[in-house]
BALOBA-1460 file (C-alpha; in Angstrom, 3 decimals):
// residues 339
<rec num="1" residu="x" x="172.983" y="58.778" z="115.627"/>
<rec num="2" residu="x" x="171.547" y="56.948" z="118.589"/>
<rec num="3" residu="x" x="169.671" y="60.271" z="119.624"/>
<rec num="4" residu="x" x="168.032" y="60.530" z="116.162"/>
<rec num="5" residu="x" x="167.186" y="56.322" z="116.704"/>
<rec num="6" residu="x" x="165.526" y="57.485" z="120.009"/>
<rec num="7" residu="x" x="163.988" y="60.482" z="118.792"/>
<rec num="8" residu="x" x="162.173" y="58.073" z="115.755"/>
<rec num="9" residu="x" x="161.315" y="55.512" z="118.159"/>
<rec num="10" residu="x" x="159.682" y="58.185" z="120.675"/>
<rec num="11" residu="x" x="157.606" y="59.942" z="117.243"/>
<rec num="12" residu="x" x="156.398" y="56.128" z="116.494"/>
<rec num="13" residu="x" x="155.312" y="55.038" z="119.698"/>
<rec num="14" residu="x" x="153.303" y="58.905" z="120.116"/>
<rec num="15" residu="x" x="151.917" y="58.109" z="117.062"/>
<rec num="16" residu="x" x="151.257" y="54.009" z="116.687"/>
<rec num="17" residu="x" x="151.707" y="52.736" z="120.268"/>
<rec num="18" residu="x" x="154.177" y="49.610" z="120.662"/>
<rec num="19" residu="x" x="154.415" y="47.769" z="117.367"/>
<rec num="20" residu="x" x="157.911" y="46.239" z="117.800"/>
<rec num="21" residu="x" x="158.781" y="43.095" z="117.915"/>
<rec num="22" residu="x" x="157.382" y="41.102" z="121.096"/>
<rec num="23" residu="x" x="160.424" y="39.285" z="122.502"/>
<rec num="24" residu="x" x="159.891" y="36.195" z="124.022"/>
<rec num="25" residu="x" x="163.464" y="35.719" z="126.605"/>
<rec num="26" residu="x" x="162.171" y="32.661" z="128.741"/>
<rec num="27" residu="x" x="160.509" y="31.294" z="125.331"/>
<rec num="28" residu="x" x="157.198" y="31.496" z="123.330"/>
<rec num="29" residu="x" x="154.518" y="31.326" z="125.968"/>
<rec num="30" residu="x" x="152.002" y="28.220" z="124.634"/>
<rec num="31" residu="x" x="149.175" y="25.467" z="125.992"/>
<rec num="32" residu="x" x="149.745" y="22.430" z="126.006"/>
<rec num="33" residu="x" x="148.115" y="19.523" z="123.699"/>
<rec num="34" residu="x" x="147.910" y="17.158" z="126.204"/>
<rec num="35" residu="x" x="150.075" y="15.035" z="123.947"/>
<rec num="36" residu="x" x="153.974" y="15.104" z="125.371"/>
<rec num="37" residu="x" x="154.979" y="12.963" z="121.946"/>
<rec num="38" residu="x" x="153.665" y="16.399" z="120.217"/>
<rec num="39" residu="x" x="154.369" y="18.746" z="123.054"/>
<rec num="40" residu="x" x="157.837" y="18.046" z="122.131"/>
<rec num="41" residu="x" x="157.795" y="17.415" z="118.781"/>
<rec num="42" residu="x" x="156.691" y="21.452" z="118.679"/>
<rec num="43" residu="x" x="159.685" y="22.497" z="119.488"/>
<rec num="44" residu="x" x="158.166" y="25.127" z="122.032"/>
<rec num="45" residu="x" x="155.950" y="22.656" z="124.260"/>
<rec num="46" residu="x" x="152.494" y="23.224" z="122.458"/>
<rec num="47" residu="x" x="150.070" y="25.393" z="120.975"/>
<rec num="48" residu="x" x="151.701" y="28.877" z="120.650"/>
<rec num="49" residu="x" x="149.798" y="31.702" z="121.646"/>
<rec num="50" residu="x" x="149.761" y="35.184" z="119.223"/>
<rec num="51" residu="x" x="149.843" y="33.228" z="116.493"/>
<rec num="52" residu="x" x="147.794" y="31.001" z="114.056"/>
<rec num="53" residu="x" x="147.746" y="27.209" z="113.727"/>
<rec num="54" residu="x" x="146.292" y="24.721" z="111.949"/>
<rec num="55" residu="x" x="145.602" y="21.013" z="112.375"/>
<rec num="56" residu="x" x="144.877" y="19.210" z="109.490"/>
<rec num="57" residu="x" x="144.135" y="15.505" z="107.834"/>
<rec num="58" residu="x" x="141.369" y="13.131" z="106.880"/>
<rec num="59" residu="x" x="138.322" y="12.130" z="108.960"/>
<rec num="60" residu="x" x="138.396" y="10.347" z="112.137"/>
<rec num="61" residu="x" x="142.379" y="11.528" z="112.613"/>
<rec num="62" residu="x" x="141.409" y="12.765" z="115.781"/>
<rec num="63" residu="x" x="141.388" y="16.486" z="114.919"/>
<rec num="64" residu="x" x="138.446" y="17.622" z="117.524"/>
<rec num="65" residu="x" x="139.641" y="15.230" z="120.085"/>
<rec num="66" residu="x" x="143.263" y="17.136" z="119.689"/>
<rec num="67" residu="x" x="140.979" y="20.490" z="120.276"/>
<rec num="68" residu="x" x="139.016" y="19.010" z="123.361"/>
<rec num="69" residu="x" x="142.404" y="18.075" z="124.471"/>
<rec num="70" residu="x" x="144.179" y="21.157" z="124.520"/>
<rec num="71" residu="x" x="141.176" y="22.931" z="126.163"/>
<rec num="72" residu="x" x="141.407" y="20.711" z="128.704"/>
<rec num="73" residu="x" x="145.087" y="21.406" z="129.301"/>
<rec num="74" residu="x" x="143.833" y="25.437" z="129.229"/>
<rec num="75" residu="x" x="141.076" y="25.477" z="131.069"/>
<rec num="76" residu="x" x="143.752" y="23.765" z="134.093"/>
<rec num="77" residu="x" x="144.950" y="27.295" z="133.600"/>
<rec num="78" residu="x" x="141.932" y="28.963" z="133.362"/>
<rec num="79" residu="x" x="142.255" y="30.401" z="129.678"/>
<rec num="80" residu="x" x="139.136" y="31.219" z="128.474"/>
<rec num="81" residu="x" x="138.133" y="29.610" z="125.111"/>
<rec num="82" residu="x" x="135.719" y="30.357" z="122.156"/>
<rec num="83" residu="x" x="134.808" y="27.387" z="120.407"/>
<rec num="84" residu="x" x="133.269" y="27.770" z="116.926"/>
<rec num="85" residu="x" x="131.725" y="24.721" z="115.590"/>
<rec num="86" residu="x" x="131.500" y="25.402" z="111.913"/>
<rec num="87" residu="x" x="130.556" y="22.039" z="111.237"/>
<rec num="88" residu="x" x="127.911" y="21.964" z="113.594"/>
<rec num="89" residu="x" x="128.854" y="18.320" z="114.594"/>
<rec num="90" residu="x" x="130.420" y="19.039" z="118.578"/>
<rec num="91" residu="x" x="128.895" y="15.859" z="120.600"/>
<rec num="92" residu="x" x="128.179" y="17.594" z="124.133"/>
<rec num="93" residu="x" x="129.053" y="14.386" z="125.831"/>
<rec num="94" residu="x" x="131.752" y="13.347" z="123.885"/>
<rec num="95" residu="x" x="133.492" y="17.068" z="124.626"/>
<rec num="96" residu="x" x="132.671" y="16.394" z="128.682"/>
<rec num="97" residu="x" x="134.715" y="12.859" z="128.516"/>
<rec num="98" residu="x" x="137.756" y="14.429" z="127.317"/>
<rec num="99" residu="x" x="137.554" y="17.592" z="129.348"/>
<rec num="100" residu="x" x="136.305" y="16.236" z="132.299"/>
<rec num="101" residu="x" x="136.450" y="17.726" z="135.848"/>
<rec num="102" residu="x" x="137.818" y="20.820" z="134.146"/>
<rec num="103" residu="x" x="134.868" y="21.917" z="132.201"/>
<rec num="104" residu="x" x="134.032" y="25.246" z="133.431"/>
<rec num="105" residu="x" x="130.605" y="27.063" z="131.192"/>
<rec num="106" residu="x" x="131.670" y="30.439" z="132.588"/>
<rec num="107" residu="x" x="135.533" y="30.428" z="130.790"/>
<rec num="108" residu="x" x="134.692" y="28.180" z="127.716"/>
<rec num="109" residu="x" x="131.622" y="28.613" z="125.425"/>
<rec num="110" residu="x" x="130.734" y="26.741" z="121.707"/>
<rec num="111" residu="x" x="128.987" y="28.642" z="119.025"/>
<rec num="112" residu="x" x="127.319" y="26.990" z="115.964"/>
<rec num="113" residu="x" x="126.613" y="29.441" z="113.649"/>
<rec num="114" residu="x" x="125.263" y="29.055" z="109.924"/>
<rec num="115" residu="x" x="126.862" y="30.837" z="107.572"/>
<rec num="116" residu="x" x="130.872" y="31.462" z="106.817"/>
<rec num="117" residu="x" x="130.438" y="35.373" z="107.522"/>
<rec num="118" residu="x" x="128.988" y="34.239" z="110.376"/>
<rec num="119" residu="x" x="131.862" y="32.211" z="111.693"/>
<rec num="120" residu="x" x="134.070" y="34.270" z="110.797"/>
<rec num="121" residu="x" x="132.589" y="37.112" z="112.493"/>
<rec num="122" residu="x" x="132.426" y="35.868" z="115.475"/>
<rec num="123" residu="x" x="135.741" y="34.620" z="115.075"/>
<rec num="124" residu="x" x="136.756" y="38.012" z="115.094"/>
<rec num="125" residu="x" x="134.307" y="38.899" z="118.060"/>
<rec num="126" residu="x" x="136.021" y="36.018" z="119.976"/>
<rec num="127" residu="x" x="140.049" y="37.728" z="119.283"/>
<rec num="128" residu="x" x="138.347" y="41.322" z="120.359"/>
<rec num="129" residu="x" x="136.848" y="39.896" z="123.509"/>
<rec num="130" residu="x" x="140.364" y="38.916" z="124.318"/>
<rec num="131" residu="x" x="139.511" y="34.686" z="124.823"/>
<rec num="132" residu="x" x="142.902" y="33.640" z="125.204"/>
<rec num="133" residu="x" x="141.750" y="30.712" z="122.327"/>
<rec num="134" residu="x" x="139.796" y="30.636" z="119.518"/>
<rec num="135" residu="x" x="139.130" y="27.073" z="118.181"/>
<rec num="136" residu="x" x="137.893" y="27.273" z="114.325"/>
<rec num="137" residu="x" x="136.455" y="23.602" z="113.575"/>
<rec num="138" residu="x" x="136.731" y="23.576" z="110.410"/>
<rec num="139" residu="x" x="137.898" y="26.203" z="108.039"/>
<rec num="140" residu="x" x="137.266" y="23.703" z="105.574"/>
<rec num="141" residu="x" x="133.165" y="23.450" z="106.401"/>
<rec num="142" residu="x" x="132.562" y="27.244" z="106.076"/>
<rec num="143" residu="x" x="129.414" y="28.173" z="103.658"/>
<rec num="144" residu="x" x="129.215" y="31.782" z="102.606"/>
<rec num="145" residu="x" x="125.820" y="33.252" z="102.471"/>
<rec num="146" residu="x" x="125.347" y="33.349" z="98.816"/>
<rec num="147" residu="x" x="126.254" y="29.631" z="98.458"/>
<rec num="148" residu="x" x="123.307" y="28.597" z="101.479"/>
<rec num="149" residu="x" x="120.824" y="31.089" z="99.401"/>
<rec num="150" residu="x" x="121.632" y="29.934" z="95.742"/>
<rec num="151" residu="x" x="120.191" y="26.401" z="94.224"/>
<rec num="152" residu="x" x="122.515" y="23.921" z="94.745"/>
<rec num="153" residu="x" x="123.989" y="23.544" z="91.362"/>
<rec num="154" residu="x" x="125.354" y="27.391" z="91.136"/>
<rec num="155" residu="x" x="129.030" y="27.225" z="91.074"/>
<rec num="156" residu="x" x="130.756" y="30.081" z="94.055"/>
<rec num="157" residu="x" x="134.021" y="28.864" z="93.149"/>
<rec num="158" residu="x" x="136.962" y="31.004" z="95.260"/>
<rec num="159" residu="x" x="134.439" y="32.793" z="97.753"/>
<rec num="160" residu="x" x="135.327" y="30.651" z="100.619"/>
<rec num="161" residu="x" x="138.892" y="31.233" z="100.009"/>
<rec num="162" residu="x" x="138.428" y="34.755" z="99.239"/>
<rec num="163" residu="x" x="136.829" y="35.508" z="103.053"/>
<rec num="164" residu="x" x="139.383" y="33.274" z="104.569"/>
<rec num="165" residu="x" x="142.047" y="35.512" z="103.093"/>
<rec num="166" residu="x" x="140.044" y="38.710" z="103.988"/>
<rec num="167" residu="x" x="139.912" y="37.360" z="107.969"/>
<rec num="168" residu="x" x="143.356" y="36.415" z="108.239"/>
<rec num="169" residu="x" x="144.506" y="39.726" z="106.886"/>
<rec num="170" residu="x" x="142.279" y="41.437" z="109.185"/>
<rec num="171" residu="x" x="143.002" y="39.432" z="112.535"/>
<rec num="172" residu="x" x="146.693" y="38.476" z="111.879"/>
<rec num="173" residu="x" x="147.719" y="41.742" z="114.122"/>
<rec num="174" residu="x" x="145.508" y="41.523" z="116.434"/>
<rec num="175" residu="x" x="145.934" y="37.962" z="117.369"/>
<rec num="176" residu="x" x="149.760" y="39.544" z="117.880"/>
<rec num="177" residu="x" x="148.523" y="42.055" z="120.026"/>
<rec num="178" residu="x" x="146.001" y="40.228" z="122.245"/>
<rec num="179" residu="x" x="148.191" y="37.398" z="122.739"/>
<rec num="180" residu="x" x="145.542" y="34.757" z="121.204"/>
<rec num="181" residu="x" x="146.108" y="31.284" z="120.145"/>
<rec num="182" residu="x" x="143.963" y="30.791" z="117.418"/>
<rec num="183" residu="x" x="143.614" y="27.197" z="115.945"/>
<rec num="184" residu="x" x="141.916" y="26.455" z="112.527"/>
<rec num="185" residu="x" x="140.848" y="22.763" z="111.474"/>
<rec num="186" residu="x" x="140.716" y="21.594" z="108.212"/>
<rec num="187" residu="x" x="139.987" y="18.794" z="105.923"/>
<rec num="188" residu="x" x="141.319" y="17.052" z="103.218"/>
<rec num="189" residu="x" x="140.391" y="17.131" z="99.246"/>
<rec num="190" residu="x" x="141.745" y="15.155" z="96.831"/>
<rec num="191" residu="x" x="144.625" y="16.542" z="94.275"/>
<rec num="192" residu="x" x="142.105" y="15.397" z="91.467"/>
<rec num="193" residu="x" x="144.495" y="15.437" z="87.969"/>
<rec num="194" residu="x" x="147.443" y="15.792" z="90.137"/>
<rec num="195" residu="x" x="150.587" y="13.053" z="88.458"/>
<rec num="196" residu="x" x="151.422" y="12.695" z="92.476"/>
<rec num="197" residu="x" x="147.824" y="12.613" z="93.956"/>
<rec num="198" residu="x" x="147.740" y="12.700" z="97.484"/>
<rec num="199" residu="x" x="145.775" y="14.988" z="99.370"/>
<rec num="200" residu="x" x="145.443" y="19.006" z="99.976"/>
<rec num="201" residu="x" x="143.804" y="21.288" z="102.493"/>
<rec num="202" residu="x" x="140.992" y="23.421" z="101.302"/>
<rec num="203" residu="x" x="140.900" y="27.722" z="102.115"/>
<rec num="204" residu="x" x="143.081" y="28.595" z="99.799"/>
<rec num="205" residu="x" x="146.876" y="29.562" z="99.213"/>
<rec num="206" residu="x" x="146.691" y="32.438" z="101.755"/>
<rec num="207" residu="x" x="145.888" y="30.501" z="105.123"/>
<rec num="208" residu="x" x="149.562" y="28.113" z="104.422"/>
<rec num="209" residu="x" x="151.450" y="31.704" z="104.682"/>
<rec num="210" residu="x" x="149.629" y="33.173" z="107.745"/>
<rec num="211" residu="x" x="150.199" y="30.416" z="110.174"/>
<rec num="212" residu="x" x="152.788" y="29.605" z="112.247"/>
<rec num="213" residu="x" x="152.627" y="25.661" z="112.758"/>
<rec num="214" residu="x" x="150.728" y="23.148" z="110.870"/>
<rec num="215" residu="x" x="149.842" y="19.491" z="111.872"/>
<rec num="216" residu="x" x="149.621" y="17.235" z="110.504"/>
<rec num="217" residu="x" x="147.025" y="13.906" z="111.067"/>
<rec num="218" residu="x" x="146.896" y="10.663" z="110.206"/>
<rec num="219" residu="x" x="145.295" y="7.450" z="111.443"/>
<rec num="220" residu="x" x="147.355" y="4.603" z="112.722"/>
<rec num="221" residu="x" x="147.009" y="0.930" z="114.072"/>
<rec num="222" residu="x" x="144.532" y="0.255" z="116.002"/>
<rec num="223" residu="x" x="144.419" y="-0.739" z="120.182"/>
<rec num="224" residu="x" x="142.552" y="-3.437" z="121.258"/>
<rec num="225" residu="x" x="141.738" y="-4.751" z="124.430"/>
<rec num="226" residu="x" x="142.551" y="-8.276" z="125.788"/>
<rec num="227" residu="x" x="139.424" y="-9.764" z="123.729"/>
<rec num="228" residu="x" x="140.607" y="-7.913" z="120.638"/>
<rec num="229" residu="x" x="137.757" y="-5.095" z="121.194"/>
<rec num="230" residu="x" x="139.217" y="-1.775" z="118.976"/>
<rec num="231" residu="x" x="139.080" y="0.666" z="121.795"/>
<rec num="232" residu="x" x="141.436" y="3.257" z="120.308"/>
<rec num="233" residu="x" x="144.136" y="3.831" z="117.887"/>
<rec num="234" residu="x" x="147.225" y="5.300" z="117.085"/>
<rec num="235" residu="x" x="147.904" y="8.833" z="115.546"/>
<rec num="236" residu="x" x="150.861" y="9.747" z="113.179"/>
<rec num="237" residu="x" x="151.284" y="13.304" z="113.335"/>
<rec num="238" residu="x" x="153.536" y="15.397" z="111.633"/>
<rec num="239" residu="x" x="154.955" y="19.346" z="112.196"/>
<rec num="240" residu="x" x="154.521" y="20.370" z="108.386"/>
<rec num="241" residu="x" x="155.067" y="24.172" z="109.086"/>
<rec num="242" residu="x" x="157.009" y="25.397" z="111.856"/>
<rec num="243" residu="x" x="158.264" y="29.554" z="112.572"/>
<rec num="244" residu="x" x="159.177" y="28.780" z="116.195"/>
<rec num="245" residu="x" x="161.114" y="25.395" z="115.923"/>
<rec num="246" residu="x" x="162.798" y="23.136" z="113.698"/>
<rec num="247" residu="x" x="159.839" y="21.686" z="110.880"/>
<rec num="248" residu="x" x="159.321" y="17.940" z="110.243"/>
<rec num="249" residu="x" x="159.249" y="16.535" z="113.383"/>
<rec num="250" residu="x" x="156.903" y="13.505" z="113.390"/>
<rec num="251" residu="x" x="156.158" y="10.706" z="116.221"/>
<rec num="252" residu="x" x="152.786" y="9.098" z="116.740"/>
<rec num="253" residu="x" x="150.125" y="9.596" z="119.725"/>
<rec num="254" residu="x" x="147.405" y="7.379" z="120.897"/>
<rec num="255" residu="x" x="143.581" y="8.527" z="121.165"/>
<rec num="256" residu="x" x="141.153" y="6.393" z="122.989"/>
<rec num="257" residu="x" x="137.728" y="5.636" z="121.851"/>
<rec num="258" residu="x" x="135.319" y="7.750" z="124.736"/>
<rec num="259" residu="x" x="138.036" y="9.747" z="126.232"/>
<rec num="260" residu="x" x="140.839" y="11.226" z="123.671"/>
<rec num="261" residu="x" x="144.391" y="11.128" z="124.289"/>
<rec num="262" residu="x" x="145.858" y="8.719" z="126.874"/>
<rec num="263" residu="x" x="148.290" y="10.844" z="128.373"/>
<rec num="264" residu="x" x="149.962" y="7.710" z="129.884"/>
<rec num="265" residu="x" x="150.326" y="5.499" z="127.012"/>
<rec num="266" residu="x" x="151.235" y="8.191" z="125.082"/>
<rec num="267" residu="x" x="154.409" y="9.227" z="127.511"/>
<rec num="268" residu="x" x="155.763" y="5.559" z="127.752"/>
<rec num="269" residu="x" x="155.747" y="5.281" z="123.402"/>
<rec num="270" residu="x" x="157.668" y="8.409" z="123.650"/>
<rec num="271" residu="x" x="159.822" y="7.818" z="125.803"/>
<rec num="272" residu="x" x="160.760" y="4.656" z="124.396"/>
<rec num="273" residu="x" x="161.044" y="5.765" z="120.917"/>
<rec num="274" residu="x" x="163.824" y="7.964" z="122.507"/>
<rec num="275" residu="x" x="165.434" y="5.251" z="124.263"/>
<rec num="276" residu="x" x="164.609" y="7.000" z="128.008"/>
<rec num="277" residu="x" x="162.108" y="3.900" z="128.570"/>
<rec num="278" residu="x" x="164.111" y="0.234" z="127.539"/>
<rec num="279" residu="x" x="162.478" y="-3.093" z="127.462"/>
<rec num="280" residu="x" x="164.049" y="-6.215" z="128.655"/>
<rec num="281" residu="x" x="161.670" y="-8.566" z="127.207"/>
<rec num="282" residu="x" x="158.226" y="-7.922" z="128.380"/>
<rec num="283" residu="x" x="159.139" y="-5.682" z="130.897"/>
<rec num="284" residu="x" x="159.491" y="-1.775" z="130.688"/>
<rec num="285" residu="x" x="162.548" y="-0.553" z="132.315"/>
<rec num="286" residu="x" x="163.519" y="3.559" z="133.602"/>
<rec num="287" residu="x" x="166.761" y="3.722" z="134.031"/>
<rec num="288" residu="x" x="167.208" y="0.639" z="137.202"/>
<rec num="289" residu="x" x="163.517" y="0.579" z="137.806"/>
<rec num="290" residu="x" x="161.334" y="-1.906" z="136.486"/>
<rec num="291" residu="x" x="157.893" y="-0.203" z="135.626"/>
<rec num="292" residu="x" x="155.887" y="-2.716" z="135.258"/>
<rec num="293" residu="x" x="155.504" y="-6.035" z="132.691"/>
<rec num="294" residu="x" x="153.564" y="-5.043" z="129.421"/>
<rec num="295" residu="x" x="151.727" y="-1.489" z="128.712"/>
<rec num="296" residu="x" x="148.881" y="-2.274" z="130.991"/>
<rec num="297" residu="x" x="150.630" y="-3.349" z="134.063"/>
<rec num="298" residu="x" x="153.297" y="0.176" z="133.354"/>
<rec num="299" residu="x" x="149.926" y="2.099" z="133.153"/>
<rec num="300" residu="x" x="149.291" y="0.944" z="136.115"/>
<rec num="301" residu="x" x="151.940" y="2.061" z="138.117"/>
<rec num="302" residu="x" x="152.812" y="5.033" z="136.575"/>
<rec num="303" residu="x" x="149.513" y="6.459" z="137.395"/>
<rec num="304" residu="x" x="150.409" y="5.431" z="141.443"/>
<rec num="305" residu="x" x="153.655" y="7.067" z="140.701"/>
<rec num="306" residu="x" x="153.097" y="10.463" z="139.181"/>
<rec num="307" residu="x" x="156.281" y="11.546" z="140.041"/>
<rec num="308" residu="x" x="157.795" y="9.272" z="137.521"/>
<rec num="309" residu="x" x="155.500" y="10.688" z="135.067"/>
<rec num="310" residu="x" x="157.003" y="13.991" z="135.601"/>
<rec num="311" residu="x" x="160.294" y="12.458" z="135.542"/>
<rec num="312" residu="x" x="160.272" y="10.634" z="132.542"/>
<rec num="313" residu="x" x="158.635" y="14.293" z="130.620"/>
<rec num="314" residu="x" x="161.371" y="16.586" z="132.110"/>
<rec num="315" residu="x" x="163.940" y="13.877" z="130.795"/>
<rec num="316" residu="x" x="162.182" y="13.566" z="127.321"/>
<rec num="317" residu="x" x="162.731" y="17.882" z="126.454"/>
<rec num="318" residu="x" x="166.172" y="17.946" z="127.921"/>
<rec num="319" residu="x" x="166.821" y="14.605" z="125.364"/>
<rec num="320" residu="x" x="165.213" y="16.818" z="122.423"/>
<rec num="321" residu="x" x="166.555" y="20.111" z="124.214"/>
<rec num="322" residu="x" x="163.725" y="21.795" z="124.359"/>
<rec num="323" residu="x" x="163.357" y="24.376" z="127.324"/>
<rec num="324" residu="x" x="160.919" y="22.465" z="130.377"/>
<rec num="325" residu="x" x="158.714" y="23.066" z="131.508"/>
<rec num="326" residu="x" x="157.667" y="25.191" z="128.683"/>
<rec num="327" residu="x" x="156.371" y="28.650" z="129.005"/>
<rec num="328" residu="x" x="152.857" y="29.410" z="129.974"/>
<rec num="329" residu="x" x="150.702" y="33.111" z="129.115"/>
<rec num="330" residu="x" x="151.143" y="35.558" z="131.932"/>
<rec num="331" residu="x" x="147.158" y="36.377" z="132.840"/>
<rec num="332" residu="x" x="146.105" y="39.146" z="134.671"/>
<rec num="333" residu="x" x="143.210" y="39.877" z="137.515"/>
<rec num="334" residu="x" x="143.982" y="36.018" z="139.822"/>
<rec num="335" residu="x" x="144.417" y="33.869" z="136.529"/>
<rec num="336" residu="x" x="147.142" y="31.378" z="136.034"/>
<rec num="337" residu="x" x="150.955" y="32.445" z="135.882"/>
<rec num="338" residu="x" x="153.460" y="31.457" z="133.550"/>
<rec num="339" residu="x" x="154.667" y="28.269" z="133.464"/>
């Protein structure tokens, strides 16, 4: 028996090459988000790469920032990233205050282009030329060429979904294959008629079943400075879809106005909410150490202490038990290594 089982294995990998399973032993290789609260709340420490994801809710939920933010986090590692703007809407300065010192033209490149087919082909272009991420902002934005040519009263109901579903079924293997982390954004639509209501995600029925984690968006309270000045505000977020971890994980992050997530801020509301970081009355507490009296003053000395900050993170997955520090893609020809 187990010479027939090798003798079938040997006939499909002459014939098809090595279509088995990938196995994964030290875990799922991802990117961060730049986000620990959602890091975490992943179950595999981020973005996962070789499969599809999608990020999801209603305007200003910080979707783009959350895609400026993970490229940061990958171009650290020197991933190289495709960046289709399908909306055509990318603010070059706004991208450079998130990204920062890491912005690098030669290993991560934005395309606007006009039409859905167009997108979508590139898209494709981006998986083939083996970019280690493919940003799609927003799935929900696409055009197709008929609908740009018609009058603007004709009716292409279903052709939008219908090259979605063509695309997906097209690129889901080779995404596999070329180990690429490909992230759709999308918008919201109304359930008009629906008895619940509520809100849905445009692209049709197909893109829910191809991807591997959906997130979830929402807006929360603001931040305000000392004068009451809204400088940021807080993002619910919830894991909607998950293959890789337990689903239905939800905590909240914090996005500031100018510069995205506040990594800082958005550690110490995490680890409170899991009880690593205490307060005894004003003051934030780690373990014996007193961090500092309010958010600000905490900020403050966390950032002089960045050993704390890794700290406090490692402590946060083991809490959740979630393998740290998570799993990173193995790159070839002087890129980054795992981990």
């Amino acid at each position: 028996m187990a010479k027939k089982q090798k003798d079938f294995m040997s006939e499909v990998l002459d014939k098809y090459g090595d279509i088995t399973l990938r196995e994964y032993p030290e875990g799922h290789p991802v990117v961060s988000t730049g986000s620990l609260s959602l890091d975490v709340s992943t179950g595999v420490g981020g973005i996962p790469f070789g499969r599809f994801t999608e990020i999801w809710g209603p305007e200003q939920s910080a979707k783009t920032s959350l895609c400026f933010s993970i490229s940061r986090e990958a171009l650290k590692k020197k991933y190289k990233i495709l960046y289709v703007d399908v909306e055509n809407s990318v603010d070059f300065s706004y991208m450079h205050n998130i990204i920062g010192e890491y912005y690098d033209k030669d290993n991560f490149l934005i395309l606007q282009p006009k039409s859905a087919e167009d997108a979508l082909d590139l898209a494709e272009m981006g998986i083939d030329g083996k970019f280690d991420l493919v940003f799609f902002d927003s799935i929900g934005a696409i055009s197709p060429q008929k609908e740009l040519e018609d009058e603007i009263e004709k009716q292409h109901i279903g052709l939008a979904p219908r090259l979605t579903n063509q695309f997906l079924r097209k690129t889901a293997y080779k995404i596999r294959d070329n180990e690429t982390a490909f992230v759709f954004t999308n918008q919201v639509r109304a359930n008009i008629g629906s008895y619940v209501g509520g809100y849905s995600s445009p692209a049709g029925y197909a893109l829910k079943h191809y991807v591997s984690l959906i997130i979830y968006l929402g807006k929360g309270e603001w931040i305000k400075d000392v004068e009451g000045e809204k400088i940021g505000h807080k993002v619910k977020f919830t894991i909607q879809k998950n293959k890789l971890a337990k689903p239905y994980r939800s905590a909240e992050t914090t996005v500031m106005y100018g510069s995205g997530i506040d990594r800082i801020r958005d550690i110490i509301d995490f680890a409170g909410l899991l009880g690593i970081i205490k307060n005894r009355g004003a003051y934030f507490v780690l373990e014996d150490e007193t961090l500092g009296q309010g958010t600000l003053k905490t900020i403050e000395y966390l950032q002089e202490h960045p050993e704390l900050l890794d700290k406090i993170t490692e402590m946060c997955y083991n809490l959740v038990g979630i393998k740290y520090p998570p799993v990173g893609k193995e790159l070839q020809d002087g890129k980054a290594d795992q981990g």
